[in-house]
N, C-alpha and C positions, 0 to 999 in steps of 0.2 A: 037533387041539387047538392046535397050536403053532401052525397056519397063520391059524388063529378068532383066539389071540390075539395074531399079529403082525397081522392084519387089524383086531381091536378098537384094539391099540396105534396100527395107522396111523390109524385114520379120529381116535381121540381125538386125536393128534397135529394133524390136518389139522382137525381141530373145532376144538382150540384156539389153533393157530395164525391161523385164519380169526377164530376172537373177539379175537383180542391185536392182528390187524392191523385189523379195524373199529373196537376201541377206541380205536384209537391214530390212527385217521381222524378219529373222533367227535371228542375231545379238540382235535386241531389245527383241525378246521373253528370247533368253539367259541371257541378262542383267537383265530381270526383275525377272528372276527366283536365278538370282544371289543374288540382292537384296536381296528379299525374303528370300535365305535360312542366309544370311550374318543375316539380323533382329533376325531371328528364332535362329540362331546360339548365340547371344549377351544373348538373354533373356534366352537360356536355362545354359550359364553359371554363368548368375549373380543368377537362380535359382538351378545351382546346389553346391555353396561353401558352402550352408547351411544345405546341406543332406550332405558333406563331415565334416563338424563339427559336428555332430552329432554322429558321430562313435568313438567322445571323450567327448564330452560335458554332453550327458546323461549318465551320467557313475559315481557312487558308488567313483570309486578308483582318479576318478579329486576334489570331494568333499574333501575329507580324506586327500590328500596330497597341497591341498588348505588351508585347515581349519583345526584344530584354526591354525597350524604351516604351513609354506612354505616350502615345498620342491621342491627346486628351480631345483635338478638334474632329480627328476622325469618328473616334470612339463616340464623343456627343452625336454626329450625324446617324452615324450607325447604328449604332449599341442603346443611344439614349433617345435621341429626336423621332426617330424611324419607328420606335415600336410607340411612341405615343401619335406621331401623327397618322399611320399607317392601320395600327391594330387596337387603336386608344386604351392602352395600358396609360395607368397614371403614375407610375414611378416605374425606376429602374435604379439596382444597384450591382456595379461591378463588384464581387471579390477575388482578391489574388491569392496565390495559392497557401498563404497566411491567415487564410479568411479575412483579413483587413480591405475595409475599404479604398478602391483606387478611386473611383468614380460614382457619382448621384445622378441622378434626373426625376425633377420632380413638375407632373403640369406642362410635360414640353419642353422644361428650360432645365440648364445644367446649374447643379446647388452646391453649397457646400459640403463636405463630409460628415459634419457634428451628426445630424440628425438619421444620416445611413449609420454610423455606431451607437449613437441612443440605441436603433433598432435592433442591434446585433443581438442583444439579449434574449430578443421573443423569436430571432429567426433562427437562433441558435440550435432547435431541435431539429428543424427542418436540412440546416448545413450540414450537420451532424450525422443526419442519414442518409443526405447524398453526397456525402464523403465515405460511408459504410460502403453503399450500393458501387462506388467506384472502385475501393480497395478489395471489396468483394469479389470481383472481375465481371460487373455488369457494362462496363467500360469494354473491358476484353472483348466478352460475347458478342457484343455491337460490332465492335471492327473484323472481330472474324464472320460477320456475316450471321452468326444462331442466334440473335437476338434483333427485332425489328428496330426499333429506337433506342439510343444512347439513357443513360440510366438518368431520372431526374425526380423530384420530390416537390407534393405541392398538397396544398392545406390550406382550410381556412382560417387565417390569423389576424386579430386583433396589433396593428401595430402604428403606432402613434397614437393610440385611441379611435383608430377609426377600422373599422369591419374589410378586412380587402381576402380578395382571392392570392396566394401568393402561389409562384413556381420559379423553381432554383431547375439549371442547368448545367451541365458542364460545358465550356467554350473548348473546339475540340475541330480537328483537322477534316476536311471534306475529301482530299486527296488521297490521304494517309503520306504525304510529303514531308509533313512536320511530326516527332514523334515526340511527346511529352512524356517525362515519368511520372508514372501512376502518385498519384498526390500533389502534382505541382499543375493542375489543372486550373484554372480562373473559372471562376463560376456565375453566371447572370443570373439575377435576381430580378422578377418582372413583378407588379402588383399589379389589379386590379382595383379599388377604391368600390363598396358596396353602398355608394351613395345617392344620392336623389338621381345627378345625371344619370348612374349608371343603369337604377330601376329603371327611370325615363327611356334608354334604348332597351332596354328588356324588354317593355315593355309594346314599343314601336315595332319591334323586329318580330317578337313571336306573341302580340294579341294578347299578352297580359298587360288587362287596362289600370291606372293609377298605381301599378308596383310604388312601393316601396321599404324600405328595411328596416327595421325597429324592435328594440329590446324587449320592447314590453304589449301586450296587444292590446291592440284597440279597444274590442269587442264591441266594433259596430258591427250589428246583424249582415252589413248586404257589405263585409269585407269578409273575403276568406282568407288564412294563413295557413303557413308551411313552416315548420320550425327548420332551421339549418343548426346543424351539428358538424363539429369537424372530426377527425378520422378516428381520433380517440373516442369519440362519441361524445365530448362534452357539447352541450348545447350554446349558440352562439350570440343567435337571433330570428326572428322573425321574419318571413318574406308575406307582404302581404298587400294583396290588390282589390278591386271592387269587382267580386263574384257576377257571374251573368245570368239573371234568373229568367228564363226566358218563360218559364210557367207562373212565374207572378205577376211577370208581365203582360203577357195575356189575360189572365185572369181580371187584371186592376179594367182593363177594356171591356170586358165583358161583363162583370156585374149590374150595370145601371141598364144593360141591354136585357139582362136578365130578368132583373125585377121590375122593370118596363114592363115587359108583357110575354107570357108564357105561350104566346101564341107562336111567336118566334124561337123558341126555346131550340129548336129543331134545328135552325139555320143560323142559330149564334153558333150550336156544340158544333157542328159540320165547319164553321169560318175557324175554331177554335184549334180544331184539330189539326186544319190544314195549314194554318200557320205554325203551331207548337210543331210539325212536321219542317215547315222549311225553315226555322229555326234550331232544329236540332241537326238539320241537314247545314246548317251552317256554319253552325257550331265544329260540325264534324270534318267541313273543311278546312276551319281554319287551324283546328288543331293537327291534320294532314300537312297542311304547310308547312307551320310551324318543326313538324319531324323531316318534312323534307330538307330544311331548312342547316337541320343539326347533323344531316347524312351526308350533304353534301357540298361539296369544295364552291367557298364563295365566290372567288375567282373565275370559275371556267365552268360553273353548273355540274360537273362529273362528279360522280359517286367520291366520299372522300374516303382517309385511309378503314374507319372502323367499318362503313358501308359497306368496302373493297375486302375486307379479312372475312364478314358475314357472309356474304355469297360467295365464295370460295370454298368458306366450310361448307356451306347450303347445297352446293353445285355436285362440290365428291362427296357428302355424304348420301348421294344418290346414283353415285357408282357408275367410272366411266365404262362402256361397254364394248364391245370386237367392233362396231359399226362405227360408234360416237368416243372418241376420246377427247381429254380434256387437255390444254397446256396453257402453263402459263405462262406471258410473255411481260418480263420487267426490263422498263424501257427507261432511260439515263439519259439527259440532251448532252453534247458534246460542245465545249465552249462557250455554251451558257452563260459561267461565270466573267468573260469576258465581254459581251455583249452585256451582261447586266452593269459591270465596272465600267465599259466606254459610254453607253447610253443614258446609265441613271435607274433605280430600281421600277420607276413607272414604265419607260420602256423594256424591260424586261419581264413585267404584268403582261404588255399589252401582247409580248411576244410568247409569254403561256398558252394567252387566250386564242392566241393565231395557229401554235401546234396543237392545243385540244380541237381544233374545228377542223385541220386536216385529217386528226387522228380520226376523228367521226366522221369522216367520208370512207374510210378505209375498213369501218369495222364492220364486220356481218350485221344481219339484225338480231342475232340469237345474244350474241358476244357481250361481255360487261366489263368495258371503258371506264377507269376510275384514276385519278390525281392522287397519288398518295402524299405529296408535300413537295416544296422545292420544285426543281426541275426531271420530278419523277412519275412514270406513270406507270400502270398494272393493266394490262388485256387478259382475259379469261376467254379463250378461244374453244368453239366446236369443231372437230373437224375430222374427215374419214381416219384411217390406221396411218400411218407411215409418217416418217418427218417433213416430207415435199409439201404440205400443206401450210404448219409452219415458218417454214422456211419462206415459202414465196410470199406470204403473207409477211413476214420480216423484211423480205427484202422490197416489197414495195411501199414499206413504212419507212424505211431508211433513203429511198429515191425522194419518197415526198417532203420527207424534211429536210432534207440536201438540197431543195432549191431555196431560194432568197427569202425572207420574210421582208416585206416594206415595214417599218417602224421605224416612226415618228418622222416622216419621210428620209431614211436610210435604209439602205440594205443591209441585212443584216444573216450571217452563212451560221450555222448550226448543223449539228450532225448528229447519231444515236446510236447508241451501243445496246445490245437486246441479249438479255440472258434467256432462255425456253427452256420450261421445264415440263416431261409431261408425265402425267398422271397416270400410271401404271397398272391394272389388273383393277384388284379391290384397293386401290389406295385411299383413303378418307383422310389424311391427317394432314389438312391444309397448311400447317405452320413449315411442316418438311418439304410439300412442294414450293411452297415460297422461299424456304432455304437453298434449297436446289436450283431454283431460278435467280437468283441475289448469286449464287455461286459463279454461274456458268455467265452471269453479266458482270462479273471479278473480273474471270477470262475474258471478257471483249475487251472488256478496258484494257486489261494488261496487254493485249494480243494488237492491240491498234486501234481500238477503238472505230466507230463508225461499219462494223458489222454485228451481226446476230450469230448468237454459238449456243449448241444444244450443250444439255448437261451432261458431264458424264460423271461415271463413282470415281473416276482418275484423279477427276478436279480435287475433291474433297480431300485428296491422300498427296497432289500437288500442292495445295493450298496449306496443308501443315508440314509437307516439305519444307516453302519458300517459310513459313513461320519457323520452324529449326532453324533454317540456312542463315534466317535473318538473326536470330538468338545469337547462335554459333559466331556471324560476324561482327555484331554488338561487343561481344567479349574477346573478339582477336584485335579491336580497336582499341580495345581499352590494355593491351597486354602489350609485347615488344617483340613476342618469339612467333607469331604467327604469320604476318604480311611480310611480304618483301617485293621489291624491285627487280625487273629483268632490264635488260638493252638489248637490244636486236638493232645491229650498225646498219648505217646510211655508206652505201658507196657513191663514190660521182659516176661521173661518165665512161669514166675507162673501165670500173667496175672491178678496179682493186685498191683505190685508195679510200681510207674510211673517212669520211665526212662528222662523223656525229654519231646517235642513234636515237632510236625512240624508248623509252619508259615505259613498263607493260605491270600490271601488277599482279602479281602473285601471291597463293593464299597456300597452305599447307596447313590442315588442320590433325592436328591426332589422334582423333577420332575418325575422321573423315576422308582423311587421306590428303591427296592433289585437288584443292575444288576447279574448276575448271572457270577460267573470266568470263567466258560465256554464259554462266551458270548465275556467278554472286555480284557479274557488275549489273543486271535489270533487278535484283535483289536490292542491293544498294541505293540504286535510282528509286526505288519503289516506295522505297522505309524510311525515306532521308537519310541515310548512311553516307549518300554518294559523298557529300562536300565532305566528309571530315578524311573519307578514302581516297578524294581529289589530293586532298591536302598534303596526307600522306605522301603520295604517290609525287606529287609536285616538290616538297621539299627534299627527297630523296635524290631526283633529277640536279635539281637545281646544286645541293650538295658535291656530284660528282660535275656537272658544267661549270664548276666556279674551281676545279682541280686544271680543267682541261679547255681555258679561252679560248677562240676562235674555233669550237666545235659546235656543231648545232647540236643539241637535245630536246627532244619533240616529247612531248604532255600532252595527253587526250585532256578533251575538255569535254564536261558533260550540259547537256541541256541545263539538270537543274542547280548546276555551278553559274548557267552565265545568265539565267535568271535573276541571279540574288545581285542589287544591286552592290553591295559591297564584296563583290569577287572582285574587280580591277586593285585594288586597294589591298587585300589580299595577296594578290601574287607579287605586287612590288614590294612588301614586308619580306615573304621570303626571300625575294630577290637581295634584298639589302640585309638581310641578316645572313645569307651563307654567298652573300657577295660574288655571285655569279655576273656578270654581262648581260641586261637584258637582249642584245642583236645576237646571241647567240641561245634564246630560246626560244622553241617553237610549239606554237599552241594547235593543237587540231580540233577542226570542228566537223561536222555533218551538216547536209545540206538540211534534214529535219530543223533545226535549229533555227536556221532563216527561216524556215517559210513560219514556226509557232511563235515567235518574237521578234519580228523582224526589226522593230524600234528596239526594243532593249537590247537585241545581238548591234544592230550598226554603233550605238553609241558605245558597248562595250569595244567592240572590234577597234573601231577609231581611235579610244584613252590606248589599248596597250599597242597599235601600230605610228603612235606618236610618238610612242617610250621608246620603239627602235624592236618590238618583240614580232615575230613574224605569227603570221597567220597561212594555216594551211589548210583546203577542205579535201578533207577522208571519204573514202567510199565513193567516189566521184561517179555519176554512170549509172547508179544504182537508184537513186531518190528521185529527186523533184528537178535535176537538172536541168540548170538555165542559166542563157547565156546572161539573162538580169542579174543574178546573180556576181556574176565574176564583172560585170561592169559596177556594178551598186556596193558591194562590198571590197575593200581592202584583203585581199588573198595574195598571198604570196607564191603558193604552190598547192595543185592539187594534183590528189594521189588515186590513181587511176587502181580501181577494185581490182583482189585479184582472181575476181571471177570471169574477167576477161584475160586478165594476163594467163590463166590457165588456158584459153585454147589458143593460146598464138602458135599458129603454125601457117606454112607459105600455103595462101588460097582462101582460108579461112577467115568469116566474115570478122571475125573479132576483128582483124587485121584493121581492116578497113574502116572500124570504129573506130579502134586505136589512135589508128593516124589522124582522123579527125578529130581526136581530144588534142593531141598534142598539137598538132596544126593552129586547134582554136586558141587555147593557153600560150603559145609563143604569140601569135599574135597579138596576145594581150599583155605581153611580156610577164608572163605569168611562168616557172619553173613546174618541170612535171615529175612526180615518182611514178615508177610501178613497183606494187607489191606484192609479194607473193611468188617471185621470181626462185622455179625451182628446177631448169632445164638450161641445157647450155642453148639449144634451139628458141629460148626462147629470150635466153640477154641479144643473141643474133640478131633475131626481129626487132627489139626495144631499142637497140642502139642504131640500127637502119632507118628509125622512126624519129630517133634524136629524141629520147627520154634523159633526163637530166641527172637522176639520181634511183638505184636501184636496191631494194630490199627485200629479200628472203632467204630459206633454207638455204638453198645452192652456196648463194655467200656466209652467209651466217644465220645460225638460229638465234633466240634470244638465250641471253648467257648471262652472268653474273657482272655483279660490279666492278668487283677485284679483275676477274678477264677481262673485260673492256677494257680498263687501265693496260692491263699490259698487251693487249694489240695496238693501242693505238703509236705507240711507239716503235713498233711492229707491223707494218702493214701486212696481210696475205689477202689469200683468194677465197679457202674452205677454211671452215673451221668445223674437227668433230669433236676436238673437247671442250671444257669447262659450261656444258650444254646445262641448261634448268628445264624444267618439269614444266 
């Protein structure tokens, strides 16, 4: 008996001792993974308030209502209301390029200043280095495309006395339309607040139970903590929640079952096990969540951008092969930004969510679909040798998103521009295929956007071309000896008396030689350059129209001249400063123009066809041609391309279009040019057709200032001197 129950006593003994030291495993493995995800959890939000700034910061419309004027109600909706109802940041501070305060938001509501310069003192290191990283050319590298994100600074900092996550950004052009000098940048300032609420969602969202943040600890046993350090490594504080001991938990169940009676001892450890198993098993999930949670894009469920850089590297550094190559396709929405401006930023959520669910009908199942921020997405595509795979895969991304999205019951048209890059031989170095695909979707955009264009090493060597050409034109703007003015005359109808002429701009660099307008005026459009070369190019005209009354002098006019709404206002300054006439200048536009703004073009069109300034559309024949058009808009004359006037000849179908341009335009008592007029066969045809006014070679090329002054007192027919480059 004694031996039974020293034998009963041992094995209970070695029973329970074998449960207290699995419990006591259980428990620590939980903690560390607690740990763990609590670390993981910290860094992935101090890294993500800076991808949540960014969905205002690169942005055209924060410039504009920043610069030169404050719009302080904008900037609150935007800048300050947006990132606290939207991303529940709890402060925001604008600075301009002074580091001084323009704007506060503190709680949702717009504040005073005082307490954004109290602060200035402790954010001052943070300014400090993302004003370095900017003059440094981390700013540069971004816009030329070799760096993924614009340069920004973020830390944890003590400021007002309270614990916040802080991230400074730079506010910076989406388009590259507006060009800022390197230091006169505005910078957002977003906090976090490391407060009760903010444990509270910590806590909700990734299963860390009672978080909260504290200087000093507890050292309640069943609390575990994480100390937080900021970059410098000084220590901050405390994160600390109620540990989940799922082996003492069982354990506290078990005992009175235990010392009850050892008969059951058998079928307690068996019920013991199998729950400290689906507790561990639960545990495991929710800490699964929780990382899925930090990988990927809240919005739309798709992998986000670090997710997306991982498998990328993961993908080639297992080497595309002769069977299986790899490419990557970087996809950009088209108009986006206006559908977000007309409908409101929720309708432009709802309408993320509506192209990532097309885009997931479209993708293989091997393929990994990820959201990198904004209106941007990454496909990492399998697929046999050749680019035809690609490509067809591109182009039926670009059909699917070209039909309508319904939002918020509207329709709503988007488009997508697609750079493909593809992974070569042994390539492993995921940062340069994604260079290379950022590139070759440079080229979509610039090229028209709303196709897909493979990469090629051209681009790369194109792309610091148009970077020189733009350098080079920055410094002929700023100089007196490099631009200048051509005229290329207007004849009437008889086709020897001069009417006027149009304004052509001309570049001569010395280094470079003749640049070619074909060349430096999509340059200029591209860099914001264009209005200050409008400008130019306009006063110069206006100058020699104000010598020579009742002549006409025609001025191109560019898209993103008649965008800004103080272009009208503009040209009647020059008007009244070199005292031209406005009924004797003429403004040309492209049909492009109406169809991307067609509210901003009628109201401009209307101010200056009020003043008495004509309007004339260019390239007629070539675009979106319609007769909506010439009844909806104010046009005075349209100028028939002269890629048709080149093949007029008797028979030839051009003819036959011809006559119907001009047919339709008198009809509408509308006047007609043709230009490009370089054959006597071919003034024969134009004046058979009863074309109005004609211009090219044959009559005159474009020639200098001074010449046109003295033809015009001169009429002729040829002209082969006083000719420009």
């Amino acid at each position: 008996m004694t031996a039974v129950t020293i034998g009963l006593v041992t094995t209970a003994a070695v029973t329970l001792g074998f449960i207290l030291w699995s419990a006591q495993g259980v428990d620590e493995r939980s903690l560390e993974h607690e740990i763990n995800l609590a670390r993981h959890v910290i860094s992935a939000q101090l890294d993500r308030i800076p991808h949540d700034q960014e969905s205002v910061t690169i942005w055209d419309d924060s410039i504009n209502h920043l610069k030169p004027a404050l719009d302080t109600h904008w900037v609150d909706v935007n800048l300050g209301v947006w990132m606290s109802d939207f991303f529940g940041h709890d402060e925001v501070i604008v600075l301009d390029a002074s580091n001084r305060p323009i704007y506060a938001m503190a709680e949702g509501e717009m504040t005073g200043l005082e307490a954004a310069r109290d602060a200035l003192p402790t954010l001052n290191p943070l300014i400090s280095e993302l004003r370095r990283k900017i003059s440094g050319g981390g700013l540069d590298a971004y816009e030329a495309g070799t760096a993924p994100n614009p340069p920004r600074a973020s830390d944890l900092v003590v400021v007002h006395g309270v614990l916040s996550l802080v991230s400074m950004t730079p506010i910076i052009s989406d388009s590259g339309d507006i060009v800022q000098a390197r230091g006169t940048e505005y910078i957002h300032v977003s906090m976090v607040h490391l407060a009760a609420a903010y444990a509270g969602r910590l806590g909700e969202e990734y299963l860390i139970p009672d978080a909260s943040f504290t200087e000093a600890a507890s050292g309640v046993p069943d609390r575990a903590m994480l100390p937080l350090s900021n970059r410098a490594g000084r220590f901050i504080t405390f994160l600390e929640w109620t540990r989940t001991s799922p082996g003492q938990a069982m354990l506290n169940q078990t005992i009175p079952a235990i010392a009850g009676a050892f008969l059951i001892a058998g079928i307690i450890a068996f019920l013991l096990v199998d729950q400290l198993w689906r507790k561990s098993r639960a545990l495991e999930a929710g800490r699964a969540d929780a990382e899925h949670q930090a990988r990927h894009d809240r919005l739309t469920g798709l992998p986000n951008r670090a997710n997306f850089e991982a498998e990328l590297a993961h993908v080639l550094a297992e080497r595309p092969t002769r069977e299986r190559r790899i490419s990557l396709l970087m996809l950009d929405l088209d108009r986006f930004k206006a559908v977000n401006d007309t409908l409101g930023h929720r309708a432009g959520d709802d309408l993320i969510r509506a192209v990532s669910q097309r885009l997931r009908q479209l993708v293989a199942p091997g393929d990994h679909l990820a959201r990198l921020g904004g209106d941007e997405f990454a496909l990492i595509h399998f697929h046999a040798p050749g680019p035809d795979d690609p490509l067809a895969l591109s182009k039926r991304i670009i059909e699917a998103l070209g039909k309508p999205f319904d939002v918020h019951g509207s329709e709503a048209f988007v488009g997508a521009s697609i750079g493909i890059a593809t992974a070569e031989g042994g390539e492993a170095d995921s940062r340069e295929v994604a260079r290379k695909a950022d590139i070759a979707l440079y080229e979509a955009k610039a090229t028209g956007r709303n196709r897909a264009v493979f990469f090629e090493e051209s681009m790369s060597e194109l792309l610091q071309n148009r970077h020189m050409i733009e350098g080079e034109l920055r410094e002929a703007l700023r100089r007196d000896d490099q631009l200048s003015v051509a005229f290329q005359p207007l004849y009437g109808a008889d086709h020897t008396s001069m009417i006027g002429a149009e304004a052509l701009a001309r570049w001569h660099n010395p280094r470079l030689g003749q640049v070619s307008p074909a060349h430096f005026i999509s340059i200029a459009e591209s860099s914001g350059l264009i209005e200050r070369l409008g400008q130019f190019v306009l006063r110069q005209a206006c100058e020699l129209g104000a010598k020579w009354p009742g002549r006409t002098i025609a001025v191109n006019m560019s898209p993103v001249q008649l965008r800004n709404p103080r272009f009208p206002q503009e040209v009647f300054a020059v008007l009244r400063e070199t005292g031209m006439r406005p009924g004797d200048l003429e403004l040309e536009i492209t049909e492009g123009i109406l169809l991307e703004d067609a509210s901003i073009a009628s109201e401009a069109l209307h101010i200056f066809r009020s003043s008495g300034i004509r309007i004339a559309l260019d390239d007629f024949g070539t675009g979106y041609s319609s007769l909506n058009y010439l009844k909806r808009y104010p046009v005075d004359r349209i100028k028939i391309d002269r890629s048709f006037v080149s093949q007029l000849a008797p028979g030839h179908v051009s003819v036959a279009i011809v006559e119907a341009m001009v047919r339709l335009a008198h009809a509408l008592k509308i006047e007609v040019t043709a230009e490009g007029v370089e054959t006597e066969e071919q003034v024969k045809v134009l004046t058979d057709l009863g074309c109005n006014i004609f211009q090219g070679f044959l009559l005159s090329p474009p020639i200098t200032a001074a010449a046109l002054e003295a033809m015009l007192g001169h009429p002729v027919r040829h002209v082969d001197d006083a000719k420009v480059a």
